[in-house]
N, C-alpha and C positions, 0 to 999 in steps of 0.2 A: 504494500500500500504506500503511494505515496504521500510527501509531506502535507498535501493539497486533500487529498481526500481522507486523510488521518483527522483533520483540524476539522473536520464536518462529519463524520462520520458519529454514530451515535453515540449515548455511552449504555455499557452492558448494563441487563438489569439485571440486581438482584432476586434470587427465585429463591432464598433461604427461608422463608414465611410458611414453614409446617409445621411452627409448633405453637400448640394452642390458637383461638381465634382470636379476637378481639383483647381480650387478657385484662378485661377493667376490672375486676376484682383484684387484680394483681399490680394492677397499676396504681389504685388510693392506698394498698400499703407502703408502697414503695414511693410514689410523690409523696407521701405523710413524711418518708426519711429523709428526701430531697430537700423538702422547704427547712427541716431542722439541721441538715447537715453541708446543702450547699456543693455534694461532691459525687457523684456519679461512681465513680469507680469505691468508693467507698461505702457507698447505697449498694452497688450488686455484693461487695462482699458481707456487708451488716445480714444480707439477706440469705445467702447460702449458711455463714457461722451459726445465724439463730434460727434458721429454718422459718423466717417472718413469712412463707409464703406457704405454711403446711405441707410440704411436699411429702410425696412418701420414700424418694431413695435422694441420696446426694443427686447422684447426674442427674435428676430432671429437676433437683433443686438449682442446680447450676444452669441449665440449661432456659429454664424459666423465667431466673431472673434476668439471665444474658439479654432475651428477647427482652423481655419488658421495658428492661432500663434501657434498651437499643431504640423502642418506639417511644417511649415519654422522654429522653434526649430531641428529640425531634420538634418539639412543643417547646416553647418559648418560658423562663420562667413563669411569669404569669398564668401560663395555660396549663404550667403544672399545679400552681396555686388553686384554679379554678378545678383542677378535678377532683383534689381534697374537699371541695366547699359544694359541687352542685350535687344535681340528683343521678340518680341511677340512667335514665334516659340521657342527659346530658352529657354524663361521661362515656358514657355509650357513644358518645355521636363524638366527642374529644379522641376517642379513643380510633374511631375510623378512620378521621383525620389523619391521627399522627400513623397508621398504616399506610396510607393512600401519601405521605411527605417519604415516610423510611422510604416505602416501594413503589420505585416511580412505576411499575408494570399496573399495581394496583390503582393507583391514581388517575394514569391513562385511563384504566378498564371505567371506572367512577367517572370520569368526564364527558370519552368519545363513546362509552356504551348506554354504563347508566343512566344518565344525565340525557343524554340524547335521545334515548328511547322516551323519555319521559317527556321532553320538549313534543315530540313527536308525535303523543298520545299514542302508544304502543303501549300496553296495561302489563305485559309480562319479560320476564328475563329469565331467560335458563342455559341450559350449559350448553348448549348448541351456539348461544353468542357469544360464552366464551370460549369456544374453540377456534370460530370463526376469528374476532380478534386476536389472539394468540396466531395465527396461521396469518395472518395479513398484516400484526408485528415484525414474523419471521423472516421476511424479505429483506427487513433492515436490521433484526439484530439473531446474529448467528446462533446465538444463544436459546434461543429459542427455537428455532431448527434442529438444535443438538439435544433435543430434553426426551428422555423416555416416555411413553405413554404413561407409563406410572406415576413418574413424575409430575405431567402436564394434571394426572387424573384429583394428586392430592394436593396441587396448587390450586386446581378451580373447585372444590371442596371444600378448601380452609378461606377460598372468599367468598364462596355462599354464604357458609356458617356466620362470617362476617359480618356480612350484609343482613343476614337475620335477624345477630346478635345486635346490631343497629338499629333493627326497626324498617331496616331500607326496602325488606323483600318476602313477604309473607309464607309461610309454609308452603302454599301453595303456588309460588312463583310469582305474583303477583308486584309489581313493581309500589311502594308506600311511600306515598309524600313527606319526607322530612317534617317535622314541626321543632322550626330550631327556636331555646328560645332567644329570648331577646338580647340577653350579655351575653352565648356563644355566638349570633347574629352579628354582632356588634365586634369580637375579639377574632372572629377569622374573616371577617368580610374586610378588615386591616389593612389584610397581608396583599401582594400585588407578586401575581394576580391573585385574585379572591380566593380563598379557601371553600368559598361555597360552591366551589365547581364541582366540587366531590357527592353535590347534594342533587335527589330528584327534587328539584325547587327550581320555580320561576327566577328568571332573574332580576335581580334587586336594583331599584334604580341607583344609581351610581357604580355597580359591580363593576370591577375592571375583571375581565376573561383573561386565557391565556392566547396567543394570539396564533 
């Protein structure tokens, strides 16, 4: 490759998002350490030493907190503040966010699929459009070409569960209108572009999109 097509070429996605879904139960223990400790690397260790996340063997203690503290790093002090304080719904929706910022594949999915269906009045979503997306990503990132069905089977599995565990996609496939409320509204609609891209929602006067 050369220099010219290196400096535009994409960047790889991350596909390491199999363990656990959403993980907001795991996430107000662990921003709880955050907001008193201030230190990341020291919140995953507080959490494996005292087992703060009930686990039942070390490695999936370890493994646990790794992920957690990988997606609430990704959320701005403030937004770690706010998961400590809101409700179960809200940190649910904090919590998709900072998946949809870790994984930029998951965010794509949340913008150009979910999101768009829904502008679209398309009522449902299922794993047929995330293959399709996955397969028409692959053109441009190899990575995605090179992944096993297995692989592909429990990456689009752990973002249903996702999206469920959001509120975003009903049991039965059905595509559910966010209801963010007003101080999440207000703390990701901020950021530029909007973090409510990630939402089946209208767009909000002022949004800036991605472009």
């Amino acid at each position: 490759m050369n220099q010219e097509a290196a400096s535009i070429a994409p960047t790889r996605y991350a596909l390491s998002f199999t363990t656990g879904a959403l993980l907001s139960h795991e996430a107000e223990v662990l921003a709880r350490l955050y907001v008193e400790h201030r230190d990341w690397v020291k919140v995953r260790d507080m959490s494996v030493t005292g087992n703060e996340l009930q686990a039942r063997t070390h490695s999936t203690a370890v493994r646990v907190a790794r992920e957690t503290v990988k997606r609430l790093s990704s959320l701005t002090d403030n937004e770690v503040r706010l998961v400590t304080e809101v409700t179960s719904t809200e940190r649910n929706h904090l919590m998709w966010v900072a998946a949809c910022r870790q994984y930029e594949l998951i965010g794509d999915f949340a913008e150009e699929v979910l999101r768009e269906r829904f502008l679209l009045l398309a009522p449902t979503l299922d794993h047929q459009d995330f293959d399709s997306f996955v397969r028409s990503k692959a053109l441009w990132h190899e990575e995605l070409a090179e992944i096993r069905d297995s692989t592909l089977r429990k990456l689009r599995s752990n973002v249903f569960r996702m999206l469920k565990e959001a509120g975003l996609l009903s049991v039965a496939g059905r595509i559910m209108p966010a209801l963010l409320s007003e101080r999440l509204s207000v703390a990701l609609g901020s950021h530029t572009p909007s973090d409510l891209r990630f939402f089946p929602i209208r767009p909000i006067a002022g949004e800036v999109t991605a472009l």
